[in-house]
C-alpha positions in Angstrom: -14.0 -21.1 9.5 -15.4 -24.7 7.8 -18.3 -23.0 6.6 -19.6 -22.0 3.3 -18.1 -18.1 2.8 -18.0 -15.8 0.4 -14.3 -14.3 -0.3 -11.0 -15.8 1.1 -8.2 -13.2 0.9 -4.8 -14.9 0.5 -1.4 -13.0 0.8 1.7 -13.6 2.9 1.5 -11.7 5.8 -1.6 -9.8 8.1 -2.0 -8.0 11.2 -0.8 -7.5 13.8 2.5 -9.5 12.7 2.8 -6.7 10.0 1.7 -3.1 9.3 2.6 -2.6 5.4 0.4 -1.4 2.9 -1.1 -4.1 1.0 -2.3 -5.7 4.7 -4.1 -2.1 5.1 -5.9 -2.8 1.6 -6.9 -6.6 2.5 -8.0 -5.6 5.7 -10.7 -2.8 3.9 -11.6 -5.0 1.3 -12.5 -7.6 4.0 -13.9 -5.4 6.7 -16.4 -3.7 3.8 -17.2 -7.3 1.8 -19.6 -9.0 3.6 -18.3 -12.9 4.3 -14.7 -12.0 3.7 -11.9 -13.9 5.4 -8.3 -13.7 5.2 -5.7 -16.9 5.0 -2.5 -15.8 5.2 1.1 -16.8 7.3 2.6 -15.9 10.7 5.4 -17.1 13.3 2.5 -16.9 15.6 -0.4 -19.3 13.6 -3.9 -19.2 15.2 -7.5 -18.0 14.5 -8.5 -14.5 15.2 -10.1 -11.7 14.0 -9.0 -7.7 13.3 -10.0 -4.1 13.1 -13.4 -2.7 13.5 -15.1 -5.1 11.3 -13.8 -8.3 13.2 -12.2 -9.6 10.0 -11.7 -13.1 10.8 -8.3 -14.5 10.2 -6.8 -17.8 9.5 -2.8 -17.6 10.3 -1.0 -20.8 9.3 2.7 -21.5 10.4 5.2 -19.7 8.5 8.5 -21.6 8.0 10.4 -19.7 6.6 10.8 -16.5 4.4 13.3 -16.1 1.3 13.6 -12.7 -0.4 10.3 -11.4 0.8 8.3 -14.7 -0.2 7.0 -16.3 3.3 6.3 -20.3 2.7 4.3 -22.3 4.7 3.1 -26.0 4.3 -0.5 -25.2 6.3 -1.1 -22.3 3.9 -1.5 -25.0 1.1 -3.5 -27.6 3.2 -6.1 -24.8 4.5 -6.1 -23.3 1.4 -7.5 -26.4 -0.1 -10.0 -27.2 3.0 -11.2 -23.6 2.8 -15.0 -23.6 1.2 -14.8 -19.9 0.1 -17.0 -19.6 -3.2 -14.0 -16.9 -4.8 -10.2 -16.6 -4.0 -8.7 -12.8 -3.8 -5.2 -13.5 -4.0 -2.7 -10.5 -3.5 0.3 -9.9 -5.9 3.1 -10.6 -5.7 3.7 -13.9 -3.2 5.6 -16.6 -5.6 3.9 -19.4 -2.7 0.9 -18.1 -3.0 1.0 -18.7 -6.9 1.9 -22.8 -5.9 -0.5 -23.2 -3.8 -3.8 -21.9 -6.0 -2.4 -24.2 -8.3 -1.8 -27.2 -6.2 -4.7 -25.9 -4.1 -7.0 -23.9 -5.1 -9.2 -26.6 -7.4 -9.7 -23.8 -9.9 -12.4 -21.6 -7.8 -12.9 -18.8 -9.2 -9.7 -16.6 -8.8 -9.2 -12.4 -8.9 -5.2 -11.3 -8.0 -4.9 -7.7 -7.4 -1.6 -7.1 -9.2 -0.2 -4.9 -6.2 3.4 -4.7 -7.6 5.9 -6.1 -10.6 8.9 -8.3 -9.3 11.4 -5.3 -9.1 14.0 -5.8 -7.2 15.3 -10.0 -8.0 16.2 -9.8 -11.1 17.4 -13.3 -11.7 15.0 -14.7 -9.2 12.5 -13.2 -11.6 13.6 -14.8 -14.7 13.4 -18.1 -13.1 10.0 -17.1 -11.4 8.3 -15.6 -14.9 7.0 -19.4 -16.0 5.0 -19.4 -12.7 4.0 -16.5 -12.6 2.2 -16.4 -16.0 0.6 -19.6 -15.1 -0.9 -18.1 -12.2 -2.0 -15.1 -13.8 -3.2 -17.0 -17.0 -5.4 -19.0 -14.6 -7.1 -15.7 -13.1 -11.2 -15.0 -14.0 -9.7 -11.2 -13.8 -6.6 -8.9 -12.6 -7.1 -5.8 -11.0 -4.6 -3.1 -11.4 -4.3 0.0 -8.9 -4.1 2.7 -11.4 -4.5 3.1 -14.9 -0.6 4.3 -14.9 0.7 1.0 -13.6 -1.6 -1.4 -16.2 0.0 0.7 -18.8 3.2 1.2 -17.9 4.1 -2.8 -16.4 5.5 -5.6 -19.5 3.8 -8.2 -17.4 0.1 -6.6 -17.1 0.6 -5.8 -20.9 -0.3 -9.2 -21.7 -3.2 -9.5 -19.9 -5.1 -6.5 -20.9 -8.0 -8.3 -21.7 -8.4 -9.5 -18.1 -7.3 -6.3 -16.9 -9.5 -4.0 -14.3 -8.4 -0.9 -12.5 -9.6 -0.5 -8.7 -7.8 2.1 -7.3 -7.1 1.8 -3.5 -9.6 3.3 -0.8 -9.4 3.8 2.7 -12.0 4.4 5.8 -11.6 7.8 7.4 -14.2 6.4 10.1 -11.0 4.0 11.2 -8.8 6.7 11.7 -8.5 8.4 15.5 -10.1 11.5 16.0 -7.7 13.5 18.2 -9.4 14.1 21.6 -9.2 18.5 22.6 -5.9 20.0 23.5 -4.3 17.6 22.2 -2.9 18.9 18.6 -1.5 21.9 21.3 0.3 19.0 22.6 1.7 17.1 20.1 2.4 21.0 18.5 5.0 21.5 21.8 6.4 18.2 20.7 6.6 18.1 16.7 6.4 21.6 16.0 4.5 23.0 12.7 5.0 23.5 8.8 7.2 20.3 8.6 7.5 18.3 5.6 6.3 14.7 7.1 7.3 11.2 5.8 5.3 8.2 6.8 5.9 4.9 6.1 8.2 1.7 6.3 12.2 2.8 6.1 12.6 0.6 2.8 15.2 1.0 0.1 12.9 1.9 -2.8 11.1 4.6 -0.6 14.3 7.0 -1.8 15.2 8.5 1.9 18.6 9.1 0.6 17.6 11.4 -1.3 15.0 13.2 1.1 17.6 13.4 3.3 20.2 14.7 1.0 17.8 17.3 0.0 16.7 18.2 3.8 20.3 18.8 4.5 21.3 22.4 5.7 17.3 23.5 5.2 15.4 25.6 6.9 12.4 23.8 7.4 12.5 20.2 9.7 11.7 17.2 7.5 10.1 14.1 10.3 10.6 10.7 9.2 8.1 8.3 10.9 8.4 4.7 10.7 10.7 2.2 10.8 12.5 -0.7 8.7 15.5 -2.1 7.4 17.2 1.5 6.3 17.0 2.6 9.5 20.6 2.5 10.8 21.7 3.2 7.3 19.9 6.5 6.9 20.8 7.7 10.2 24.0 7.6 9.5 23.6 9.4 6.3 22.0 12.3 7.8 24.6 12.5 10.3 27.3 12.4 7.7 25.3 15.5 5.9 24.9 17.2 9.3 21.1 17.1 8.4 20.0 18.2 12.1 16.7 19.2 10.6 15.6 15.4 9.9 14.3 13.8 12.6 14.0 10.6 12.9 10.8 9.4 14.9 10.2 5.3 14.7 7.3 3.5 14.9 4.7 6.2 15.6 0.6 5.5 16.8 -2.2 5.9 14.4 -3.2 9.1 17.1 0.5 10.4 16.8 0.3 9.8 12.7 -2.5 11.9 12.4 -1.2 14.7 14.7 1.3 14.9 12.5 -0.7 14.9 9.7 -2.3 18.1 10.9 0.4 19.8 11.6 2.8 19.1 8.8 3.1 21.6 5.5 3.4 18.6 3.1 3.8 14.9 2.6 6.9 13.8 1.1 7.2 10.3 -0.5 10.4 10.2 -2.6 9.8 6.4 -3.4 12.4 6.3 -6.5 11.8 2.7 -7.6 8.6 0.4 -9.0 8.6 -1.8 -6.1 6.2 1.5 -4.7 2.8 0.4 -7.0 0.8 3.3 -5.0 1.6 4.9 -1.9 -1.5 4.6 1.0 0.1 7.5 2.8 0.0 9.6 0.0 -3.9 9.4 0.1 -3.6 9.6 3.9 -2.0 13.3 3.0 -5.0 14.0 0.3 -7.6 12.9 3.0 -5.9 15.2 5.6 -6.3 18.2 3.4 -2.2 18.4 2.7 0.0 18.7 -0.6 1.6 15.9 -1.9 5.3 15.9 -2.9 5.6 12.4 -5.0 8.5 10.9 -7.8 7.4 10.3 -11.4 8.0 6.4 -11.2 5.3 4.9 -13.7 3.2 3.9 -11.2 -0.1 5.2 -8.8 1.9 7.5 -7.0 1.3 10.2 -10.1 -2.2 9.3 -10.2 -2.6 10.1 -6.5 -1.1 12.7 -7.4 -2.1 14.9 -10.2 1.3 17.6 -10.4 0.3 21.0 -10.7 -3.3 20.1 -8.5 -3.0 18.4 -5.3 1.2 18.1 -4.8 4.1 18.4 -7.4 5.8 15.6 -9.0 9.5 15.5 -9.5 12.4 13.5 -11.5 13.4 10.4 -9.1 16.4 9.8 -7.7 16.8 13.6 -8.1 17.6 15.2 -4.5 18.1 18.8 -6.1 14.2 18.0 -7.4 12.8 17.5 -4.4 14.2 20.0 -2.6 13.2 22.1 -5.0 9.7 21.1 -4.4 9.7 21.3 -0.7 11.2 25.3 -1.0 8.4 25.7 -3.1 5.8 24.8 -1.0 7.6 26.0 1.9 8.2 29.8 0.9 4.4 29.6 -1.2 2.4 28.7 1.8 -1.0 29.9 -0.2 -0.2 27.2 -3.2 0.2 24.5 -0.3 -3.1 25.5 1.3 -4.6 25.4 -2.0 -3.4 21.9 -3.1 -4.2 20.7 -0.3 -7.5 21.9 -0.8 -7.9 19.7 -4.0 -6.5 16.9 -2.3 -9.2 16.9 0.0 -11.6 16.6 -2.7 -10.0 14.0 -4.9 -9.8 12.1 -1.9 -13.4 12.3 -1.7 -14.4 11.3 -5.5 -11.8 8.3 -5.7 -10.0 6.6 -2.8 -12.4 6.2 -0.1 -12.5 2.3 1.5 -16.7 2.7 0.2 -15.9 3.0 -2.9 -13.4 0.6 -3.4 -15.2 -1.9 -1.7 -18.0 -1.5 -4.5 -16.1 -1.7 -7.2 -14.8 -5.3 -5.5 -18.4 -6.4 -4.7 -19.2 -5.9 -8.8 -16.2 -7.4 -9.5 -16.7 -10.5 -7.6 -20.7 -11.0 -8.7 -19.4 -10.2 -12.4 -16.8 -13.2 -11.5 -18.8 -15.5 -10.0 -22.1 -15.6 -12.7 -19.2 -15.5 -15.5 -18.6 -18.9 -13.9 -22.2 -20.0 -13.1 -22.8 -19.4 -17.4 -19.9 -21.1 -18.4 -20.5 -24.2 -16.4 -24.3 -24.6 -16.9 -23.6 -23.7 -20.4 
């Protein structure tokens, strides 16, 4: 990985240490940009490569994390070894920010502002003077959605600089379930659920899903795992909420089974710290209606209330179990919205498109750069 490439995607952590969604949107930006390679952290450092598209990785040693930011000394020092012509750096990672600076020898630089600093407060106040550096040293910041470029204080200062990609993903990556199959995972899962998927963090509002599952008719599946686990559990047992069920880590073959077979895709993400939502456009390219919290951020542009889902009050249990009887007793509206999910899918979040908006981005970048030096 000494030789002369084209884009180095930097962020904290990869696959297969870690699953989340901004590793799902480096990985098909990489695997769809040709001479793309990711540098990022790991307890397990080596050089590898990933998915379909043999992504090559570089993994340096990860000593240690603090409040979600992983450091690493070898980051820095293959960083600044690294001959990539453009760096994609993935926001935010408060290391990451120190080492373009002490590293990156001001190459040409896009940050795909993923997410605000939500959550540390304080942390954040003492972090802001960084962070603007970092962003002030960027050729151009690309925003998810339109909604969370308009609706973040930080991104307000930057609108000139400013571009909105919104994220894609590659159906052709997904498992295609193999016949009698869905029968099977039917005798197991059952059918007209409402289906969660995703990491069990605490802005992903579970609390509430489960507070509004309780005493329900219908089964609501969580899949996934994380930190809330124990925590919710013992929620739902508290609520006598023996409709939830709680699956854990579930395969990408089981994740789309259940796709198939749910009524609708809840994400009850209550806080900013949720920028987008990947498996909300999992639910639009499965043909399935959407049931998403007004938060500020993609996860109303995903989706559109009234079209492909309905968007509720956060925070709001009553809300969203509103939402879920809705689509539960109106199976005709689900079908229908699911119908239109399908086909915003189609005209906005596949991994094609997004990649092409990159590759513009990145030539647009690079002979902004080429002018300004031979000028």
């Amino acid at each position: 990985m000494t030789k002369k490439t084209g884009v180095a995607h930097c962020y904290r952590t990869f696959y297969p240490e870690s699953w989340g969604g901004v590793e799902h949107v480096v990985l098909e930006i990489a695997a769809n940009v040709p001479c793309s390679e990711v540098l990022t952290l790991s307890k397990n450092p080596g050089v590898y490569s990933v998915g379909k598209g043999k992504v090559a990785v570089r993994a340096c040693k990860r000593w240690f994390s603090i409040v979600s930011c992983c450091v690493g000394l070898g980051f820095l020092l293959a960083l600044k070894r690294h001959r990539a012509k453009l760096l994609h750096f993935h926001f935010p990672w408060p290391f990451g920010d120190v080492a373009y600076i002490l590293a990156g020898h001001s190459r040409p630089l896009v940050i795909t502002y993923h997410s605000d600093v939500v959550r540390q407060r304080f942390l954040g106040i003492l972090y802001r003077p960084l962070m603007r550096n970092f962003l002030r040293r960027a050729d151009r910041i690309v925003a998810t959605s339109k909604n969370y470029a308009d609706s973040s204080d930080v991104l307000g200062d930057f609108q000139d600089k400013v571009e909105v990609i919104p994220i894609g993903i590659s159906e052709s990556d997904y498992p295609v379930l193999p016949p009698g199959a869905l029968r099977s995972y039917e005798s197991r899962f059952g059918r007209d659920f409402m289906l969660f998927v995703g990491v069990l963090r605490y802005y992903k509002g579970l609390e509430f899903l489960i507070r509004a599952a309780a005493q329900q008719p219908y089964k609501v599946i969580v899949a996934g795992k994380g930190p809330e686990s124990s925590r919710l559990k013992q929620l739902a047992n508290e609520l006598g909420a023996d409709n939830v069920i709680f699956l854990g880590y579930v395969s990408d073959e089981e994740k789309m089974a259940l796709l198939k077979l749910c009524r609708a895709v809840v994400f009850p993400s209550h806080l900013r710290s949720e920028a987008f939502g990947v498996s909300l456009v999992e639910g639009l390219m499965s043909g399935k209606p959407l049931i998403s919290c007004e938060i500020g951020t993609g996860t109303s542009f995903v989706n559109c209330d009234g079209e492909t889902g309905l968007v509720v009050e956060p925070a709001n249990y009553l809300a969203l179990r509103g939402a879920m009887d809705d689509l539960w007793k109106q199976k005709s509206m689900a079908l229908a919205m699911g119908k239109a999910g399908r086909l915003r899918f189609e005209s906005l979040f596949t991994a094609k498109k997004m990649a092409s908006a990159y590759k513009k981005l990145y030539t647009e970048v690079l002979h902004s750069r080429d002018s300004t030096n031979n000028g």
